[in-house]
Backbone as XML, in Angstrom:
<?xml version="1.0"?>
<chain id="A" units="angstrom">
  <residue number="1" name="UNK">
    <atom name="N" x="0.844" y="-1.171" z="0.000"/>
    <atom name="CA" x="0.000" y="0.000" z="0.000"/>
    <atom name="C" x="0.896" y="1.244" z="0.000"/>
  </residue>
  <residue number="2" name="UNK">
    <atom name="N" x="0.595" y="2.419" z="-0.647"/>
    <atom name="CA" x="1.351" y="3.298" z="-0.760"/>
    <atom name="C" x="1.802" y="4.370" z="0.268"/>
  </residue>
  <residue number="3" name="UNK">
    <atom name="N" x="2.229" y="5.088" z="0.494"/>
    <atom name="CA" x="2.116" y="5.614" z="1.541"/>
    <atom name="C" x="2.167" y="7.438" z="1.018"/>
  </residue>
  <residue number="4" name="UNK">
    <atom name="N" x="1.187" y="8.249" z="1.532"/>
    <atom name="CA" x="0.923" y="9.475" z="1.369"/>
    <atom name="C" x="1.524" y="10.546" z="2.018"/>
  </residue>
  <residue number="5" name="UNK">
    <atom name="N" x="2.739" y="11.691" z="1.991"/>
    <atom name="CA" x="2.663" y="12.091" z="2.845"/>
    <atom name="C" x="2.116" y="13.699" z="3.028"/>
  </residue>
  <residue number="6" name="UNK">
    <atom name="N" x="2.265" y="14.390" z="4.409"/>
    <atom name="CA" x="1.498" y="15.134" z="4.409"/>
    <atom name="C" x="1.260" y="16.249" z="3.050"/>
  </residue>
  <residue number="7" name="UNK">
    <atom name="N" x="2.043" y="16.473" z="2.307"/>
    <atom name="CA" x="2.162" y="17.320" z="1.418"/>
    <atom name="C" x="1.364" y="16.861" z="0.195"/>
  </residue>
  <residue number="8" name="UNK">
    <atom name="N" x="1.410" y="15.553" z="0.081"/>
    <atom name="CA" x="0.531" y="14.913" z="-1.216"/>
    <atom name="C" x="-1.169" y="15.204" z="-0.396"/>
  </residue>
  <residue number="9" name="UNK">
    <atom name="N" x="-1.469" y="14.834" z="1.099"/>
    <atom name="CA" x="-2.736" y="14.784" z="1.339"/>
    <atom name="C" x="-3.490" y="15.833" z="0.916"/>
  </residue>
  <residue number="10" name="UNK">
    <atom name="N" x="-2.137" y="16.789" z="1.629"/>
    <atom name="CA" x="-2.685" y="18.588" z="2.027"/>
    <atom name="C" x="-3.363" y="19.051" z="0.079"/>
  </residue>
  <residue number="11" name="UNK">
    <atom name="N" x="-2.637" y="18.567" z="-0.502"/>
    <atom name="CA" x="-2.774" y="18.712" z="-2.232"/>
    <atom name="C" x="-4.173" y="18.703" z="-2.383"/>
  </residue>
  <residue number="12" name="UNK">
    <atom name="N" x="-4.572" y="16.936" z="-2.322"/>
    <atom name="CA" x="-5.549" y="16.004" z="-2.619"/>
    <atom name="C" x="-6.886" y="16.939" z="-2.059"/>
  </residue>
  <residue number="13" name="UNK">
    <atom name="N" x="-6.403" y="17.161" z="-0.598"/>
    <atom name="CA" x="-7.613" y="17.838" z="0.485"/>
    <atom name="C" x="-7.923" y="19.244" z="0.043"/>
  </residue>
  <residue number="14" name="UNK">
    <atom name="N" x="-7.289" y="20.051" z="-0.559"/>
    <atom name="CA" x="-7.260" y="21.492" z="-1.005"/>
    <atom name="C" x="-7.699" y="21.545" z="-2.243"/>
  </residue>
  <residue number="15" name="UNK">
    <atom name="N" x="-7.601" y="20.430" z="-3.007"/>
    <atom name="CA" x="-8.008" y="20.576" z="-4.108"/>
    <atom name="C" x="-8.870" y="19.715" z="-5.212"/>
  </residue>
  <residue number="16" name="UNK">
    <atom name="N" x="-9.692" y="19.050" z="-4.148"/>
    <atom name="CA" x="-10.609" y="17.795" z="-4.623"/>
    <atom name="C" x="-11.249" y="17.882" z="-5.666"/>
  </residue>
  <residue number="17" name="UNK">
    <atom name="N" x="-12.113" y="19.203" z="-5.084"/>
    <atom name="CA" x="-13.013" y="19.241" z="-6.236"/>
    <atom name="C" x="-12.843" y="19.366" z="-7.659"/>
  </residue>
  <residue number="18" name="UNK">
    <atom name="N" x="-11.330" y="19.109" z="-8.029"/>
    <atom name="CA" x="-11.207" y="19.255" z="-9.742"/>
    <atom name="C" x="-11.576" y="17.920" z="-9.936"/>
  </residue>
  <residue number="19" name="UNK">
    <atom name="N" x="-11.578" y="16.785" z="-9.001"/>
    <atom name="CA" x="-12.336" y="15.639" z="-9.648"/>
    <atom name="C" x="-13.809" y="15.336" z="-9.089"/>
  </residue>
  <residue number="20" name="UNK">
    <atom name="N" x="-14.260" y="15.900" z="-7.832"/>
    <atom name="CA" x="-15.458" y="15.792" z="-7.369"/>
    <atom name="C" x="-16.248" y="17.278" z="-7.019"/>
  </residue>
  <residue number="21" name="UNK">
    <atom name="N" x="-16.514" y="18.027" z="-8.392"/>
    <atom name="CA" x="-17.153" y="19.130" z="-8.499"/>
    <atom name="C" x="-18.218" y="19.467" z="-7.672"/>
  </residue>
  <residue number="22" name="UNK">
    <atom name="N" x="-19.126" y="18.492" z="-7.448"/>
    <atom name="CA" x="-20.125" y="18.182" z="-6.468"/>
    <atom name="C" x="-20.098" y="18.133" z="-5.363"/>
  </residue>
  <residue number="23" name="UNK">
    <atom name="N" x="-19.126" y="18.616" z="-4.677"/>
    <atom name="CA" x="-18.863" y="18.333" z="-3.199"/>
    <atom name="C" x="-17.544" y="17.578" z="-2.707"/>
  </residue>
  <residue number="24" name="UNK">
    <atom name="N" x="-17.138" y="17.904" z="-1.838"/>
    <atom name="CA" x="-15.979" y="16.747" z="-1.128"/>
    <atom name="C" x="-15.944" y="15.767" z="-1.061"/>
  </residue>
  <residue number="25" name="UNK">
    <atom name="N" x="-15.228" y="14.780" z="-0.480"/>
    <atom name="CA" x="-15.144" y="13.698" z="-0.403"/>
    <atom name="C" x="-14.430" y="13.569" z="0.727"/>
  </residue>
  <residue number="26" name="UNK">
    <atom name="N" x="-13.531" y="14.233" z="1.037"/>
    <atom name="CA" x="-12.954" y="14.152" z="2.069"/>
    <atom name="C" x="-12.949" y="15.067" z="2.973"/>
  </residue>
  <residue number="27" name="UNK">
    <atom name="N" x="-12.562" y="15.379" z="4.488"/>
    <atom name="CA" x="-12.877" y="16.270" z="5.468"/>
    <atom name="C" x="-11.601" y="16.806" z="6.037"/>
  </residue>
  <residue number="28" name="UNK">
    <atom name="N" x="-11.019" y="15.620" z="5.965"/>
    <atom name="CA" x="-9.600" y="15.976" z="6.978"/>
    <atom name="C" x="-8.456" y="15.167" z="6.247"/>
  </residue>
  <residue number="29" name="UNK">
    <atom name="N" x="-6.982" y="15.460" z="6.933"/>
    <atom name="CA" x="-6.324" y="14.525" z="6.277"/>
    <atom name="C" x="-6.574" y="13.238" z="6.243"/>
  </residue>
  <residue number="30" name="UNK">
    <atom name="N" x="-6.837" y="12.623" z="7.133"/>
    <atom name="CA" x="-7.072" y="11.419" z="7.739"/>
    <atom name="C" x="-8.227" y="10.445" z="6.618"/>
  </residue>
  <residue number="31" name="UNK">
    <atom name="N" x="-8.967" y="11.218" z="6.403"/>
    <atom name="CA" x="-9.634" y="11.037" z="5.428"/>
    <atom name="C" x="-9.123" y="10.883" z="4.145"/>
  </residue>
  <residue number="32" name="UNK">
    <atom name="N" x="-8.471" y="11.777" z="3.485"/>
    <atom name="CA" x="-7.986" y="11.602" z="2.272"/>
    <atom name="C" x="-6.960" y="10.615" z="1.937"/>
  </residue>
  <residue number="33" name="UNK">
    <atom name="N" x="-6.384" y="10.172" z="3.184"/>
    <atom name="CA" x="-5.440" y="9.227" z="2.937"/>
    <atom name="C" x="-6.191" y="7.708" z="3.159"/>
  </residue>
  <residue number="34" name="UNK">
    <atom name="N" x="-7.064" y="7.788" z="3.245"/>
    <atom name="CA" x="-7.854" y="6.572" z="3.389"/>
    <atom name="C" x="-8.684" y="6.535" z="2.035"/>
  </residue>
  <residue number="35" name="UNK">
    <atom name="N" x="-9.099" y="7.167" z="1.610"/>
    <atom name="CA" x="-9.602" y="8.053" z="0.354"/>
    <atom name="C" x="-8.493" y="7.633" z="-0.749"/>
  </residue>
  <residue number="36" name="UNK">
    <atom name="N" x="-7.529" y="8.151" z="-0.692"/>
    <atom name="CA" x="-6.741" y="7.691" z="-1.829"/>
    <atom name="C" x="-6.022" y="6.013" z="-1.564"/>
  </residue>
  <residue number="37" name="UNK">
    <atom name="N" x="-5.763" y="5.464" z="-0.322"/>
    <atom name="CA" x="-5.708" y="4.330" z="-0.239"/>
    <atom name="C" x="-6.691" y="3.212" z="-1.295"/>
  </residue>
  <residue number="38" name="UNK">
    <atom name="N" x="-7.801" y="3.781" z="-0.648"/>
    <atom name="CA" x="-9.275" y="2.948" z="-1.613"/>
    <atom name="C" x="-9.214" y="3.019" z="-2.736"/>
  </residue>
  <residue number="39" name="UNK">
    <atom name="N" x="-8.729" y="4.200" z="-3.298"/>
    <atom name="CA" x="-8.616" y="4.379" z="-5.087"/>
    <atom name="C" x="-7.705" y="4.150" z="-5.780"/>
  </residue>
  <residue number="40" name="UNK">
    <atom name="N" x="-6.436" y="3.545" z="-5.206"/>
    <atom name="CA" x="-5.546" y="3.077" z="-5.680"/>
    <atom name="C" x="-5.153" y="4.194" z="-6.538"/>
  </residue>
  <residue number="41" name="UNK">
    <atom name="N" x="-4.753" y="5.401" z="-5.736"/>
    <atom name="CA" x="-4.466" y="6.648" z="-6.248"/>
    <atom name="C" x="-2.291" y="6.327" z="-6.251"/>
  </residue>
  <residue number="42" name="UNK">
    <atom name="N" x="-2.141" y="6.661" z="-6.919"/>
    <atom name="CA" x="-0.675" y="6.726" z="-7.218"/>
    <atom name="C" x="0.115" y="7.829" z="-7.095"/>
  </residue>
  <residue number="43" name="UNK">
    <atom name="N" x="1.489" y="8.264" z="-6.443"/>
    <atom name="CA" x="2.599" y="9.445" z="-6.641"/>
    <atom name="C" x="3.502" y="9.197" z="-7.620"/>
  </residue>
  <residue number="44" name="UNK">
    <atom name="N" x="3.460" y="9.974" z="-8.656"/>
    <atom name="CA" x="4.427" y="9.726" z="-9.982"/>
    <atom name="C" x="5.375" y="10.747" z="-9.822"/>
  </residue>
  <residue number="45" name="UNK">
    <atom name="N" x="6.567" y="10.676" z="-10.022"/>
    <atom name="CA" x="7.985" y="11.520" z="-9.994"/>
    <atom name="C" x="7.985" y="12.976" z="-10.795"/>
  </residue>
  <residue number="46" name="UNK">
    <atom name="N" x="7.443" y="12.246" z="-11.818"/>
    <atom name="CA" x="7.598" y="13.361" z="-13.171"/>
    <atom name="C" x="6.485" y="13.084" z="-14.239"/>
  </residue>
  <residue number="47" name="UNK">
    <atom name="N" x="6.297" y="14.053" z="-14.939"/>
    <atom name="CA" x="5.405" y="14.211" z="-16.522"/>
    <atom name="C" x="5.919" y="12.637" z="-17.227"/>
  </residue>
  <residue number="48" name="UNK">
    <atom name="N" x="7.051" y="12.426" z="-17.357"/>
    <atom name="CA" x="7.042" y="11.279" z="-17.849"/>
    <atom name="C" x="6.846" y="10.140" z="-17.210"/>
  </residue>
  <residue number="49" name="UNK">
    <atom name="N" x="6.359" y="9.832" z="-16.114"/>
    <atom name="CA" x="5.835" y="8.432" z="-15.227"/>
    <atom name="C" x="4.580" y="8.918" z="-15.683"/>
  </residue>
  <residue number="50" name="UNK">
    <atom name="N" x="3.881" y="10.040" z="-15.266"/>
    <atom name="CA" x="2.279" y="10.263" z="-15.470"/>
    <atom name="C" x="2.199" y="9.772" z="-17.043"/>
  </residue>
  <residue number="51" name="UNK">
    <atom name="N" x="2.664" y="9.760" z="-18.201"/>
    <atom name="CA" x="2.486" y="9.806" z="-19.320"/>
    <atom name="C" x="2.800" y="7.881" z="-19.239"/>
  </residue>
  <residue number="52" name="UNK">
    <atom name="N" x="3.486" y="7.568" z="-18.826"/>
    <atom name="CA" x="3.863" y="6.104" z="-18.572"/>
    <atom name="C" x="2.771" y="5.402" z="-18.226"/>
  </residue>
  <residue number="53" name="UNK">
    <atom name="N" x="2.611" y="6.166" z="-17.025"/>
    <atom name="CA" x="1.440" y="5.353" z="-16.201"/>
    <atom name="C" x="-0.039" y="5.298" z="-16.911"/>
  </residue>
  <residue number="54" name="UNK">
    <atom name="N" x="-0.549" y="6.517" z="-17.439"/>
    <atom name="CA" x="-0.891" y="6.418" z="-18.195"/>
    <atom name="C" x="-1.486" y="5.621" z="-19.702"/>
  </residue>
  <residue number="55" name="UNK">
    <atom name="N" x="-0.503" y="5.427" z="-20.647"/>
    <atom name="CA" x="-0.240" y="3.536" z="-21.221"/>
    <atom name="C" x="-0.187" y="3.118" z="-20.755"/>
  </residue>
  <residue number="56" name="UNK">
    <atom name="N" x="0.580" y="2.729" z="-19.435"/>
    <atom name="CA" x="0.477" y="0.987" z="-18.434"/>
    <atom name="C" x="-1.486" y="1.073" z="-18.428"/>
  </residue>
  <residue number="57" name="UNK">
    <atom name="N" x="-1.963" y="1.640" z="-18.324"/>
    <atom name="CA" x="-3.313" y="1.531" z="-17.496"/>
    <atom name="C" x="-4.299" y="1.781" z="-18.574"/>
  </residue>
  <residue number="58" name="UNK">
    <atom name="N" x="-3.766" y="2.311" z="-20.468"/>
    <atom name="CA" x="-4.762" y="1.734" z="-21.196"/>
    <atom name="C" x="-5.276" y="2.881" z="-21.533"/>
  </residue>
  <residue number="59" name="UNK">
    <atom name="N" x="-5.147" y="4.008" z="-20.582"/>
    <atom name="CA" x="-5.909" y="5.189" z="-21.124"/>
    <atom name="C" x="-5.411" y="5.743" z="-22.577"/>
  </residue>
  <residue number="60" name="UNK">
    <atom name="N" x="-5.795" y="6.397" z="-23.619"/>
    <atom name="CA" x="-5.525" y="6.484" z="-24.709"/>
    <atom name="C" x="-5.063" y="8.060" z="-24.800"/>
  </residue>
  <residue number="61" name="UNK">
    <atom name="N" x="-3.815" y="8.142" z="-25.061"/>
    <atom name="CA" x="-3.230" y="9.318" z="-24.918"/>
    <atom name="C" x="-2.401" y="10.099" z="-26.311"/>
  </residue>
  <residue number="62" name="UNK">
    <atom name="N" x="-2.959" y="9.630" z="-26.830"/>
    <atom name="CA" x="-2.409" y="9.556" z="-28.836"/>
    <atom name="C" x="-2.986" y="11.193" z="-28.992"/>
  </residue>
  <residue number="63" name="UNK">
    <atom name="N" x="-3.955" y="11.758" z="-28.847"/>
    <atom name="CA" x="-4.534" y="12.584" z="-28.816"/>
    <atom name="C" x="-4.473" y="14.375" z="-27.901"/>
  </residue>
  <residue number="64" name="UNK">
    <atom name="N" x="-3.298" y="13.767" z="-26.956"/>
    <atom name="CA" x="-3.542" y="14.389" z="-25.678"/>
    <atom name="C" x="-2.006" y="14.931" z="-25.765"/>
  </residue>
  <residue number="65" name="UNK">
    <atom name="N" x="-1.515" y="16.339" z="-25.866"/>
    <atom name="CA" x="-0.287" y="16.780" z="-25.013"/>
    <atom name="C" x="0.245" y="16.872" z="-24.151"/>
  </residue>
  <residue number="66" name="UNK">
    <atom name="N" x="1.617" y="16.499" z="-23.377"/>
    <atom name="CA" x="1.868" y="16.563" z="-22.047"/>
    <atom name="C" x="0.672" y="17.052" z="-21.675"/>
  </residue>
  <residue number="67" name="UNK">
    <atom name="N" x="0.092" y="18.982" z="-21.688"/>
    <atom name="CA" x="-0.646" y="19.725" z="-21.170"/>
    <atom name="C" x="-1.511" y="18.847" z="-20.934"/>
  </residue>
  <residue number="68" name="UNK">
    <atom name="N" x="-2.178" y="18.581" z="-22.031"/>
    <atom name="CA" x="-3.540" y="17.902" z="-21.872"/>
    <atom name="C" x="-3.595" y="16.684" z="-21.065"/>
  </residue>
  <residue number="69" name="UNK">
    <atom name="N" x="-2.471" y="15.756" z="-20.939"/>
    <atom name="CA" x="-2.572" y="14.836" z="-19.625"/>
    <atom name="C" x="-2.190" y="15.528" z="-18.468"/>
  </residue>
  <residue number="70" name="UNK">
    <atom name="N" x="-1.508" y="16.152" z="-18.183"/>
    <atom name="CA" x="-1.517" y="16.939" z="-16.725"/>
    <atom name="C" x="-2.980" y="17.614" z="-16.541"/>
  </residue>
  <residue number="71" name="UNK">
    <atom name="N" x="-3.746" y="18.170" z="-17.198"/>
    <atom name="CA" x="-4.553" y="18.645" z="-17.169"/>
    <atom name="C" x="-6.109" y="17.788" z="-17.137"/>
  </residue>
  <residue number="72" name="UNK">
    <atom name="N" x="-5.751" y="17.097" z="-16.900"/>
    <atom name="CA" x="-6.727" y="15.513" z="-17.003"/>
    <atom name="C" x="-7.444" y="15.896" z="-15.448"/>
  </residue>
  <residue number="73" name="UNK">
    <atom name="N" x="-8.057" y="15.502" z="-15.067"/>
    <atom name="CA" x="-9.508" y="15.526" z="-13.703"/>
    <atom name="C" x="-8.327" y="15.066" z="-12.999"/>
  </residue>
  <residue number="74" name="UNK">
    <atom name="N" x="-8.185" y="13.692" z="-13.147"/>
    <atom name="CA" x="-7.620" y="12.502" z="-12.158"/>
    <atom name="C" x="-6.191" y="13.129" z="-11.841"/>
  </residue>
  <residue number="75" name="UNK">
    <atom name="N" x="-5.479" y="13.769" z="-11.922"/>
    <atom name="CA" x="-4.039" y="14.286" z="-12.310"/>
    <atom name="C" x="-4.156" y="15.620" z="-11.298"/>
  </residue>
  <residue number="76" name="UNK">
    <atom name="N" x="-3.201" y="15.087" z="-10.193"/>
    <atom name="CA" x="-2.958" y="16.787" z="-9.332"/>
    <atom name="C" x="-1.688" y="17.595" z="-9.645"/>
  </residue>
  <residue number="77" name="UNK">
    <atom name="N" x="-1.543" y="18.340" z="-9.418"/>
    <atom name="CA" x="0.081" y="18.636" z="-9.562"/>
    <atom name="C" x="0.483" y="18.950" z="-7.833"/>
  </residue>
  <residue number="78" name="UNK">
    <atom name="N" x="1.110" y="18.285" z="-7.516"/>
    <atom name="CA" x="1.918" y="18.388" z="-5.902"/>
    <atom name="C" x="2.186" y="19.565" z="-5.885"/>
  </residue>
  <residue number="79" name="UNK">
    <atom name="N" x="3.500" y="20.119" z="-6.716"/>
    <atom name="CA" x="3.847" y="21.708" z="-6.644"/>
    <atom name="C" x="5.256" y="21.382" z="-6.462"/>
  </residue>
  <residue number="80" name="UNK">
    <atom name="N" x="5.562" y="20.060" z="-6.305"/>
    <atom name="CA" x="7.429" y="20.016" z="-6.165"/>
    <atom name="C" x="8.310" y="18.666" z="-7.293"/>
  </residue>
  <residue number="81" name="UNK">
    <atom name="N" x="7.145" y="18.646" z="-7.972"/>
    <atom name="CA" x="7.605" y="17.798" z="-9.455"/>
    <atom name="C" x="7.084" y="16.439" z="-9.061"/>
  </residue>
  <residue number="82" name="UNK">
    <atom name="N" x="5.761" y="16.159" z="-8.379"/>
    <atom name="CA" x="5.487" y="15.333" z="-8.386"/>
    <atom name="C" x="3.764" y="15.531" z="-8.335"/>
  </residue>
  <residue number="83" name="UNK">
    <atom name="N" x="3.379" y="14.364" z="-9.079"/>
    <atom name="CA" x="1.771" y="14.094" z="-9.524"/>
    <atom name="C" x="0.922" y="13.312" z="-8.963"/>
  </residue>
  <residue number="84" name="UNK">
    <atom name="N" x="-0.182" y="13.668" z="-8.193"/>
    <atom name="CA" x="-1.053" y="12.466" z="-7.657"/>
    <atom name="C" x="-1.887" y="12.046" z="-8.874"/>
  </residue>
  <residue number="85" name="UNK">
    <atom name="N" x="-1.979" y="11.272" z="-9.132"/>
    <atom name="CA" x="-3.078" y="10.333" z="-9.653"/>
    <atom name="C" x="-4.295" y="9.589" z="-9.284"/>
  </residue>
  <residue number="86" name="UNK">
    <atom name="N" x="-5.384" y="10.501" z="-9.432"/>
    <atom name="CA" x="-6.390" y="9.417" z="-8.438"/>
    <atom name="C" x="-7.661" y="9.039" z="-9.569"/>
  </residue>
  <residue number="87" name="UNK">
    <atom name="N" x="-7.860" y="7.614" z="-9.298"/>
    <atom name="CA" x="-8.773" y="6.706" z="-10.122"/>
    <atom name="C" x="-9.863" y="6.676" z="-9.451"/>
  </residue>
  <residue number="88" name="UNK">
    <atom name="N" x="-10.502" y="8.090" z="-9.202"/>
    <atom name="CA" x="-11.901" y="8.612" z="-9.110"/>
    <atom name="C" x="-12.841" y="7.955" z="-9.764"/>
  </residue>
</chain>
């Protein structure tokens, strides 16, 4: 299981709603890390793991520029060169 730390939560928790427009999902940290546990949410290094991970998992990205996969719902940006990924 992966492990989250506070800086990926604080991300996830501040900035949910780009994948759940409708409301939160989560309340506290505590939450979100249980939250992204369940979703088999991922920390990728760089633009090129997200673009990796990405093909590993099928999504079709032929179409899509770096921009446009960073810019994807599921796709956070940390703020220190690293990407949450959550399978919302």
């Amino acid at each position: 299981m992966p492990e989250f730390d506070d800086v990926v939560l604080k991300c996830f928790l501040d900035n949910q709603e780009q994948l759940f427009p409708k409301g939160n999902v989560c309340e506290d940290i505590d939450e979100a890390r249980d939250f992204l546990e369940d979703n088999f949410a991922v920390v990728l290094n760089s633009v090129d793991e997200v673009i990796e991970y990405f093909e590993e998992e099928g999504i079709d990205t032929e179409d899509l520029d770096e921009e446009g996969i960073l810019g994807a719902d599921e796709v956070f940006d940390i703020g220190d060169g690293r990407y949450l990924v959550v399978q919302g």
